[in-house]
C-alpha positions in Angstrom: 0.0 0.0 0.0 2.6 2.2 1.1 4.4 2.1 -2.5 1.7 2.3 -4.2 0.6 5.5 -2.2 4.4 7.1 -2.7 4.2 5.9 -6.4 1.7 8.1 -7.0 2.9 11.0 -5.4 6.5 10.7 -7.6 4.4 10.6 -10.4 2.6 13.4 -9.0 5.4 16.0 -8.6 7.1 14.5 -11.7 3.8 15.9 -13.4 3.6 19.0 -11.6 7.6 19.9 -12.4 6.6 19.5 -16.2 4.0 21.4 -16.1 6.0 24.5 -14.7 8.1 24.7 -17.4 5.4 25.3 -19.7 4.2 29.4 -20.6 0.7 29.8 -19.2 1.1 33.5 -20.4 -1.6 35.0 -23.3 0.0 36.0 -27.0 0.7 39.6 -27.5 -1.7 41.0 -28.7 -1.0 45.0 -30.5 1.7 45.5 -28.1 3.5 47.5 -30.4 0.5 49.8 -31.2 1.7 52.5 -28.5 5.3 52.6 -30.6 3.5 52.8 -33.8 1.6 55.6 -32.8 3.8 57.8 -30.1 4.9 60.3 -32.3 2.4 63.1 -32.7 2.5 65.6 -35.6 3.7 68.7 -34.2 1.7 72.4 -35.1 3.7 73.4 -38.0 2.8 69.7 -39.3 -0.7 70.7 -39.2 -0.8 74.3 -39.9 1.4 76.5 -41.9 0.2 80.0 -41.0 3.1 81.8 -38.6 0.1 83.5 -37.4 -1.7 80.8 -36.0 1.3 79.6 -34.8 2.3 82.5 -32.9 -1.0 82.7 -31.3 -0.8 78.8 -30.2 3.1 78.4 -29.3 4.5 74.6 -30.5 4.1 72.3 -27.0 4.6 68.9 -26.5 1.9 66.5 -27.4 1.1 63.4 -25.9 -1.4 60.9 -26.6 -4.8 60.8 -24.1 -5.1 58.9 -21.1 -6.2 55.3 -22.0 -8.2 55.1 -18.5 -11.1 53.5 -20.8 -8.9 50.9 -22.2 -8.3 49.7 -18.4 -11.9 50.1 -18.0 -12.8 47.6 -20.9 -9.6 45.2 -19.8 -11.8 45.3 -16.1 -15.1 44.6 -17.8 -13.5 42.0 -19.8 -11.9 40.1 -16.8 -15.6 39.8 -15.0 -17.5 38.9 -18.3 -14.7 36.0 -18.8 -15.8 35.2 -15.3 -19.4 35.2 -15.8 -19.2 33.0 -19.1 -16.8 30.1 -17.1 -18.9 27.3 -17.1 -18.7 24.9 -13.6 -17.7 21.7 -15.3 -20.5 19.0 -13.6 -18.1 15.7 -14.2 -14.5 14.3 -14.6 -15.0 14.2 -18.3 -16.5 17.3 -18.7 -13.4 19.6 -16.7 -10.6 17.5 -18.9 -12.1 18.2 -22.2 -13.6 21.6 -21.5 -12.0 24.7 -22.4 -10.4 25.5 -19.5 -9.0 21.5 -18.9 -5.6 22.8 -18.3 -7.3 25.1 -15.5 -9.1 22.4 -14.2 -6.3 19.5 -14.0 -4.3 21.9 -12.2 -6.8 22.5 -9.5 -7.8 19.0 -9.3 -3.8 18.2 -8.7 -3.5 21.2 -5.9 -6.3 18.9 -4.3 -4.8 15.8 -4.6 -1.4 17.1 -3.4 -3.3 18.3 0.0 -5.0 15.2 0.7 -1.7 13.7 0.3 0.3 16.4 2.1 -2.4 16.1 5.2 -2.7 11.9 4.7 -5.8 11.5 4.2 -6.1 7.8 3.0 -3.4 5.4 2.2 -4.4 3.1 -1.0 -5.0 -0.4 -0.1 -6.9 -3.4 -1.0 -10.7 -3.1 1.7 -12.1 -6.6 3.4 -14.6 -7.8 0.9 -17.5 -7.0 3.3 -17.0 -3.4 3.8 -19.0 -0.5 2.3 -16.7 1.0 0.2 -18.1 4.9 -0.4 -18.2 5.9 -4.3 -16.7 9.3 -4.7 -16.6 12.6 -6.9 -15.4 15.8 -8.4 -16.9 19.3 -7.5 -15.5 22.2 -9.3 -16.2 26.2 -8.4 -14.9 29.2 -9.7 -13.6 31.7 -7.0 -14.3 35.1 -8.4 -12.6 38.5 -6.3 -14.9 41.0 -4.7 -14.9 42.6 -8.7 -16.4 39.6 -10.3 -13.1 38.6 -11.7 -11.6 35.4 -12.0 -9.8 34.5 -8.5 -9.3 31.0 -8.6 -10.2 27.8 -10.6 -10.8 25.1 -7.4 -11.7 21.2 -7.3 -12.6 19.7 -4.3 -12.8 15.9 -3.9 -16.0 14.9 -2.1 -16.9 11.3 -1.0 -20.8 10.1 -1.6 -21.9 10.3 2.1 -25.6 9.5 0.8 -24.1 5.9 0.9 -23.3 5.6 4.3 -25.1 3.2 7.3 -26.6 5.2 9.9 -24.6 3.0 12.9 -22.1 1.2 10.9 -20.3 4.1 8.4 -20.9 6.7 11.4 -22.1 8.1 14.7 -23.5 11.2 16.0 -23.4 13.9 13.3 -24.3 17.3 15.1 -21.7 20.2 14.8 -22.4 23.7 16.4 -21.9 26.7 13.7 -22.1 30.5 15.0 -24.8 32.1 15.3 -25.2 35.6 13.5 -26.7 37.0 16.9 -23.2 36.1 17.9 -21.3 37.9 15.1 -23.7 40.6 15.7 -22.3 41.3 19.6 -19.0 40.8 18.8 -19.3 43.6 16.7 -21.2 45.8 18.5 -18.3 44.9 21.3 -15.1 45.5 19.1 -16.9 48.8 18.4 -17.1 50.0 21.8 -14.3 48.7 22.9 -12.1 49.9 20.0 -11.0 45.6 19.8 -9.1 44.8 16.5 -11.1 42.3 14.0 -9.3 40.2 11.7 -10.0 36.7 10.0 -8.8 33.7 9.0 -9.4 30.7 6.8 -8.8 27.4 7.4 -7.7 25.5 4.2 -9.2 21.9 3.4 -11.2 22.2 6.9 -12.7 18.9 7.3 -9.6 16.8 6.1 -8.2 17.4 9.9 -10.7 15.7 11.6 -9.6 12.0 12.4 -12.1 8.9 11.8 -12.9 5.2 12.5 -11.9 3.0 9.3 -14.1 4.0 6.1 -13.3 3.0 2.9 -13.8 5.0 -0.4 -12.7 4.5 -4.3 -9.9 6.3 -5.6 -10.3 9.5 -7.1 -11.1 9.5 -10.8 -8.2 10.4 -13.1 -5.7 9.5 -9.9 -6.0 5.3 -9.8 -3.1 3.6 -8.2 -1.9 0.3 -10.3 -3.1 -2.1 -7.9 -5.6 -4.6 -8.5 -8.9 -3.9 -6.4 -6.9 -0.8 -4.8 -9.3 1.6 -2.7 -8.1 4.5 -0.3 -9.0 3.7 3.8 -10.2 6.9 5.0 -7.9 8.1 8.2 -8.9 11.5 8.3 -12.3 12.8 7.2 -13.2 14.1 3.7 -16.0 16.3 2.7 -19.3 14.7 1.7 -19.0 12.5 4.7 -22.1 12.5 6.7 -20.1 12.8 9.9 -17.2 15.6 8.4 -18.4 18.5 10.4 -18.9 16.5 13.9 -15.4 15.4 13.1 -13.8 19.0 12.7 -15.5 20.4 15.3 -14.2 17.9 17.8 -10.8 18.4 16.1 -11.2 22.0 16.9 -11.8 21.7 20.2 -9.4 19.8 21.1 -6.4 22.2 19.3 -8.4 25.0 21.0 -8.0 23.4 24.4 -4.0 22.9 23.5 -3.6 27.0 23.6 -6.1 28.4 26.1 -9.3 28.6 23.7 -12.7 27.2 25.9 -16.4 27.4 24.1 -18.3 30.0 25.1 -21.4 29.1 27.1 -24.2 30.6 24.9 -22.6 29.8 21.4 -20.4 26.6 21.6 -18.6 28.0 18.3 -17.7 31.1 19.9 -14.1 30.7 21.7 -12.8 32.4 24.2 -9.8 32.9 26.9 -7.8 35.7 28.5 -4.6 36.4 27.2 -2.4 38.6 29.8 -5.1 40.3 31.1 -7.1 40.6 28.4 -10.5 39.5 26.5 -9.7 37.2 23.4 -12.9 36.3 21.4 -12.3 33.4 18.0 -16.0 33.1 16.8 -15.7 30.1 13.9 -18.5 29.3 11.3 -17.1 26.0 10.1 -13.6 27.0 8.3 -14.1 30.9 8.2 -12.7 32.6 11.9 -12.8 36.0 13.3 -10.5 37.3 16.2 -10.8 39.9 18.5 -8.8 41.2 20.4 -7.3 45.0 21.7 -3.7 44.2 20.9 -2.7 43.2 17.3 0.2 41.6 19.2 -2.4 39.4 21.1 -4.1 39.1 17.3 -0.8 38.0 15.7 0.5 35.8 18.8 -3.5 33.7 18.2 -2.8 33.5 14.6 0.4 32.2 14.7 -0.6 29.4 17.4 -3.8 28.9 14.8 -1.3 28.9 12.0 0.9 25.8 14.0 -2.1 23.4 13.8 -3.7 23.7 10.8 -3.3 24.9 7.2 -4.8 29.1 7.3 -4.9 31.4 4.9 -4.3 35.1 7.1 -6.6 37.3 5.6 -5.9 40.2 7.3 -8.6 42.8 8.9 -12.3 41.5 8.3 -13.5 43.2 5.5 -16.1 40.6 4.2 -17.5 37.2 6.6 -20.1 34.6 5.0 -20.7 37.3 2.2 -21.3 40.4 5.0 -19.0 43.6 4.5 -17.9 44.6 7.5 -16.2 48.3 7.5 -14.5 50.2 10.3 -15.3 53.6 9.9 -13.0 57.1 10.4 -14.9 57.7 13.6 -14.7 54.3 15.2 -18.4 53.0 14.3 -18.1 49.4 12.3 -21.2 48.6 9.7 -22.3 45.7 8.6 -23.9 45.6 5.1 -24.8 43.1 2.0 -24.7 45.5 -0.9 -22.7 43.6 -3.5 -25.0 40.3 -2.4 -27.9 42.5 -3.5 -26.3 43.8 -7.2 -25.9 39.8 -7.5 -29.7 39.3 -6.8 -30.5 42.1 -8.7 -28.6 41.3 -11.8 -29.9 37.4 -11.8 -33.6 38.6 -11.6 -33.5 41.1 -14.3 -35.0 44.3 -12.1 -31.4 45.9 -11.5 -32.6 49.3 -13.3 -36.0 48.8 -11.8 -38.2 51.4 -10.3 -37.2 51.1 -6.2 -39.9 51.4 -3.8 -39.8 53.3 -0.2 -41.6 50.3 1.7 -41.4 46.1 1.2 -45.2 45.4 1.8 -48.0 47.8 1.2 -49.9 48.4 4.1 -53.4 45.9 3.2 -51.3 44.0 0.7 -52.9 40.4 0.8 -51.1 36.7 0.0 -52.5 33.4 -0.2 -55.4 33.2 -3.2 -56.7 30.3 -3.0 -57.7 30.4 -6.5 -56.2 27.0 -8.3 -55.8 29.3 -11.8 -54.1 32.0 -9.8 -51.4 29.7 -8.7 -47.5 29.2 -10.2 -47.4 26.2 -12.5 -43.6 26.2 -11.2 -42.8 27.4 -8.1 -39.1 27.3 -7.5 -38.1 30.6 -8.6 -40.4 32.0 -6.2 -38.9 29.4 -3.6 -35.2 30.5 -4.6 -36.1 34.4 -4.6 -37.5 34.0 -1.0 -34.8 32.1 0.0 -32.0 34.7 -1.3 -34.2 37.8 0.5 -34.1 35.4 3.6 -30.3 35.6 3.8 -30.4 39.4 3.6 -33.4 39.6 6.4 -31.3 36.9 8.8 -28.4 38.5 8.6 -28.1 42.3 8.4 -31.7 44.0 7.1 -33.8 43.4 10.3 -36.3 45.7 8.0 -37.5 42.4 5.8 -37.7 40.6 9.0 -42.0 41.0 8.7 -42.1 40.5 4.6 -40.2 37.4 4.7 -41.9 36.2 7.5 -45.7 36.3 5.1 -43.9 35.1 2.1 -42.5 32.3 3.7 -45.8 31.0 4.9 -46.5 30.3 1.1 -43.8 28.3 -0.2 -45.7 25.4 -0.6 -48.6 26.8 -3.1 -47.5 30.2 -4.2 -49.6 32.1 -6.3 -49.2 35.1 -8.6 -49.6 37.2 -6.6 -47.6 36.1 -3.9 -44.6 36.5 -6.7 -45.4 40.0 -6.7 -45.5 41.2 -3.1 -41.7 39.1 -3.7 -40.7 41.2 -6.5 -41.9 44.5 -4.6 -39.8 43.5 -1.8 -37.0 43.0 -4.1 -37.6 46.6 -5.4 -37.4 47.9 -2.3 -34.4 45.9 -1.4 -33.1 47.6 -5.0 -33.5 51.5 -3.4 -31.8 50.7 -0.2 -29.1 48.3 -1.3 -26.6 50.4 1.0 -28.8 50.4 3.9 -26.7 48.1 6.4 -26.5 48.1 10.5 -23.8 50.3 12.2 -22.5 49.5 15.5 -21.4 52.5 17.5 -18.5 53.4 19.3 -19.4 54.3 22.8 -18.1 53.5 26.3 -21.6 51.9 28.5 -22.8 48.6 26.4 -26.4 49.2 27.3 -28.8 46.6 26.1 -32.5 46.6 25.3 -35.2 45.1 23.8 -38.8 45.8 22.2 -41.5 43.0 21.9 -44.7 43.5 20.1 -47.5 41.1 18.6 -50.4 41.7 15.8 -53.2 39.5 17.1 -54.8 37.7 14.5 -53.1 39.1 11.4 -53.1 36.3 9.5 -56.6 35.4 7.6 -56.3 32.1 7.2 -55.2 30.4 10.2 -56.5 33.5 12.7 -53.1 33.6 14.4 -50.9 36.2 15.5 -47.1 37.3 14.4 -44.8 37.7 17.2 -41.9 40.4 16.8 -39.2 41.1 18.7 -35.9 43.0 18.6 -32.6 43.5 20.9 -30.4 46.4 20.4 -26.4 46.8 21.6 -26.0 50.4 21.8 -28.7 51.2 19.7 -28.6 48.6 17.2 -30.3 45.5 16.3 -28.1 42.2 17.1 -31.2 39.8 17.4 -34.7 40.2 15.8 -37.5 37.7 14.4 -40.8 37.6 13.1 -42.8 34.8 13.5 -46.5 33.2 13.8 -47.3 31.8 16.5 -48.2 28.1 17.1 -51.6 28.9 18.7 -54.2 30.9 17.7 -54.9 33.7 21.2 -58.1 34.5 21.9 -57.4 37.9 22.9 -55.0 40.7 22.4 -53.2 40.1 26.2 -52.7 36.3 24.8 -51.3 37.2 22.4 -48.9 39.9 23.0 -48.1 37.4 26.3 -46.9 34.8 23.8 -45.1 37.3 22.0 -43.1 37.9 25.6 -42.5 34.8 26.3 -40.9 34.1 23.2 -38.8 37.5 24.0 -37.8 36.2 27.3 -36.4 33.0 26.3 -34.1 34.8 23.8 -33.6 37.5 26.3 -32.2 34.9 28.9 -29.8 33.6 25.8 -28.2 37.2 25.6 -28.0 37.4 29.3 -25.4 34.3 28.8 -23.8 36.2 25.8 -23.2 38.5 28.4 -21.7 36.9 30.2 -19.2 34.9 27.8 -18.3 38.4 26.4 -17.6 40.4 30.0 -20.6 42.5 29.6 -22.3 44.1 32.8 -26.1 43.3 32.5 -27.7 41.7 35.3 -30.8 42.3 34.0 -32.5 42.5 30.8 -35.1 45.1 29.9 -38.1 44.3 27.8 -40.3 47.5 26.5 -44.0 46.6 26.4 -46.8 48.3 25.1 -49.2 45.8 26.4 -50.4 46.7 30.0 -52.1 43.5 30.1 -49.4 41.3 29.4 -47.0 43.1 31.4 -49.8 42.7 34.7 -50.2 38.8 33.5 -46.2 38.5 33.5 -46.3 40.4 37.2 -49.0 39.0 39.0 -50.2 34.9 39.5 -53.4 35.6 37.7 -55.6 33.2 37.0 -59.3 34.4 35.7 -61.2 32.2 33.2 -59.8 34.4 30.1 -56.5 33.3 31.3 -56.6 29.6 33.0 -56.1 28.0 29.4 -52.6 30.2 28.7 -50.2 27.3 27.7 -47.5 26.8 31.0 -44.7 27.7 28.4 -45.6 31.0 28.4 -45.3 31.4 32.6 -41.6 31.7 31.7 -42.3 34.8 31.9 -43.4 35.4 35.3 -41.1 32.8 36.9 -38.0 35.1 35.4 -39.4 38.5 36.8 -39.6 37.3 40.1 -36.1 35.9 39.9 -35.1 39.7 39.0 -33.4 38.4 35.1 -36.4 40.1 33.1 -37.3 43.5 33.9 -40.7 44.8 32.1 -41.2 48.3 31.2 -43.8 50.2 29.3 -43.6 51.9 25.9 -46.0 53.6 23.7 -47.2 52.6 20.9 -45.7 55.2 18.4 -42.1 54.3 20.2 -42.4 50.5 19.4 -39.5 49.7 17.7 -40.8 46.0 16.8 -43.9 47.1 15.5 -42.2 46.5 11.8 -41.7 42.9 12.8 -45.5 42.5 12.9 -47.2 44.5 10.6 -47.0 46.5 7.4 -46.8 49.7 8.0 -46.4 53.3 6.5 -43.7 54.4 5.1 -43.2 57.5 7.7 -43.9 54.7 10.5 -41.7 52.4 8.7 -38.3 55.0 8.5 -38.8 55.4 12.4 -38.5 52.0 13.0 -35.9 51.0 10.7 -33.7 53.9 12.0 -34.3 52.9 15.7 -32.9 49.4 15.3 -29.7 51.1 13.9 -30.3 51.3 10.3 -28.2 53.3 8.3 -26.2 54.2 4.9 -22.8 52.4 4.9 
């Protein structure tokens, strides 16, 4: 096996040395147009008459800038990117185009999984499960739309794996964008250095129980019946995440690194008396710290476990842009995610709109005709507005929240509340969140319901929203499970659901060194804030679900504090309800909103 395995890799870097001494570099094309051309005709040349030319003296003439030819060579570069087709097979990369392209990345792959000893080639027991296996190919593109990369990535077929024989438990914790969220708004205030990091061939370190999988096509060893016995874990394995994560841990552990109590993916330790915070979403990292020399001393340790790219200061995380401005505040934004939505749908010199849902605007027909014969581009536009509500636009939160209620049987006219949101989306594509920099982290939260909103089912949307200095970190709209008979139901289940996430961030809190002993909750429910206060127990409240006593039971322990707000000051008011657009811009400027 072992021979086999080191065959493989001769032949491997005998291939690669070859193909260095071969020119990759394009044929000159005109480049001796600028030599042709560099002499200019001087004014005599041009006109004779002494008295033209003593009114406009002879000067030196040189051509005009060429700024638009660098213009079309940019325009070029990101239409060649757009036209690259993602090969879907073996065959199809080797005798496409861009084979050359594509053999190189697929030998950069097979060079890591060497490199990190992944498998070694062998002949597998004739009753084991031995995992088919294939090639995926991307192209990276740079924050332009240019070509970055060409990348393979070898993948094993995890859909044929035994639950209890090919693996175990499969559950890996991922961060939570609440989580990114505070750290932010933390590294703002307290003026902490951000920077990121990204783990190469992630999953490969994680170490496994003996699996078998055929070789790689286009990379077959000579030997008869030969297969590659998985030792450390390879994408497409059902199990490849639970893997890395435990993998993580355990280097983390090695260096100081604990999980953090509320968000297991969130790391944390103090490094000579200060706060260190790694949050990881599977191979992507961010670190913050006040020092860069803390910063660099983290990356370096990182750097001695596993493979990183050092990407510097965050700029961009899981396709957010993430800007430190002159004054100190740091925004968070999606605008190039939204020119890419915009562009694919057609409407990116649409008409914007001021507002996502007209106030009255109505969903559901139930009308057979009025229904989409084909529903999945409504399903995949819903989807891509979800990412941008979920993650930095707490302003969709409501819109997506109706439009996802219809995914099943979507209807015409359910496309086009979808495609107003999108046109709204289209005006205020450089609306983001900005995190301030001030000195008291002062925390917050607004809870509101709309009882009975929606027609069909008669139940109510809960909305709430949690601010960091003024801006949103964790929001949601969502119907509740059972329909209220009354308003004070209602806006009770709608604080209980509050309450739970409330008692989440007091954890946060606590894993980030923030002083908050107790949470406030605004309220424009009297009602509900008496229910939450008192044991009461009338016949218009007897049936209330025990769930929702949460509420009460955490007042009286002093971790929820109620207090009352008007209804023109309820900031989650948009997470219930359409509203007007005046209405509307007060809301979405209260939860931190602004241009980045």
């Amino acid at each position: 096996m072992g021979q086999a395995q080191h065959g493989g890799e001769s032949n491997y870097a005998q291939n690669v040395n070859e193909g260095a001494g071969t020119s990759t570099g394009q044929p000159p094309q005109d480049r001796n147009r600028d030599e042709e051309t560099h002499g200019m005709d001087t004014a005599e040349d041009m006109d004779e008459d002494e008295g033209f030319a003593a009114r406009y003296p002879v000067r030196a003439r040189k051509r005009p800038c060429t700024w638009w030819r660098n213009q079309r060579e940019v325009i070029a570069r990101i239409n060649v990117a757009a036209e690259i087709k993602e090969p879907n097979s073996y065959q199809e990369a080797i005798t496409g185009p861009h084979g050359h392209a594509w053999k190189k990345a697929m030998d950069e792959e097979i060079l890591a999984q060497m490199t990190n000893g992944t498998w070694e080639v062998g002949v597998p027991p004739p009753e084991v499960n031995v995992l088919p296996c294939r090639w995926v190919y991307k192209v990276k593109t740079n924050p332009d739309g240019s070509v970055d990369r060409f990348k393979a990535r070898l993948v094993a077929k995890g859909c044929a794996q035994r639950e209890g024989v090919d693996y175990g438990e499969l559950f890996a914790p991922t961060s939570r964008g609440s989580s990114f969220r505070a750290l932010l708004a933390v590294a703002a205030a307290r003026e902490l250095n951000l920077h990121q990091l990204d783990v190469s061939t992630a999953f490969l370190n994680g170490d496994l129980k003996e699996i078998w999988m055929k070789q790689p096509q286009g990379y077959n060893s000579d030997m008869p019946g030969a297969a590659c016995r998985l030792i450390k874990s390879i994408y497409g394995l059902k199990q490849a995440s639970r893997c890395w994560y435990d993998k993580l841990c355990e280097k983390f552990a090695e260096i100081g690194l604990r999980p953090a109590k509320a968000d297991q993916a969130m790391f944390t330790k103090v490094e000579e008396g200060e706060q260190v915070y790694v949050l990881v979403h599977v191979d992507d990292m961010c670190i913050a710290a006040r020092e860069m020399k803390t910063i660099k001393k983290i990356k370096e340790e990182i750097g001695r476990m596993f493979k990183v790219r050092d990407l510097g200061e965050i700029s961009t995380f899981l396709g957010m842009e993430v800007r430190r401005c002159d004054d100190g505040d740091i925004t968070l934004s999606q605008s190039r995610y939204v020119d890419r939505i915009l562009e694919k749908h057609g409407m990116k010199d649409a008409k914007p709109r001021v507002i996502p849902v007209a106030v009255g605007a109505k969903l559901g027909m139930e009308d057979e005709s009025e229904m989409l014969t084909d529903p999945t581009p409504y399903r995949a536009l819903v989807g891509e507005l979800n990412y941008l509500a979920v993650s930095t636009r707490p302003d969709l939160g409501f819109a997506l929240s109706i439009l996802s209620r219809h995914m099943a049987k979507p209807s015409k006219m359910d496309m086009g509340v979808a495609k107003g949101v999108l046109l709204y989306v289209a005006g205020t594509k450089e609306l983001g969140l900005r995190f301030k920099k001030e000195e008291v982290e002062n925390i917050d939260g607004y809870c509101d319901s709309d009882w009975a909103g929606d027609k069909e089912s008669r139940r109510s949307t809960t909305g709430y929203v949690f601010r960091i200095n003024g801006t949103a970190v964790s929001w949601s709209s969502q119907l509740q499970r059972t329909v209220a008979t009354s308003s004070v139901e209602a806006e009770y289940q709608a604080l209980s659901a509050a309450v739970r996430e409330a008692l989440w961030l007091n954890k946060l809190c606590g894993d980030m060194d923030i002083n908050n002993t107790r949470m406030k909750i605004w309220v424009y429910s009297q009602g509900a804030m008496n229910l939450g206060k008192n044991p009461i127990n009338s016949s218009r409240t007897k049936h209330v679900d025990v769930q929702h006593h949460v509420v009460r039971e955490r007042i009286a322990r002093g971790e929820v504090v109620l207090a009352y707000c008007r209804t023109e000051e309820m900031v989650a008011d948009t997470l219930t309800k359409a509203l007007p657009e005046m209405k509307f811009s007060s809301c979405r400027y209260e939860m931190g909103m602004d241009v980045t």
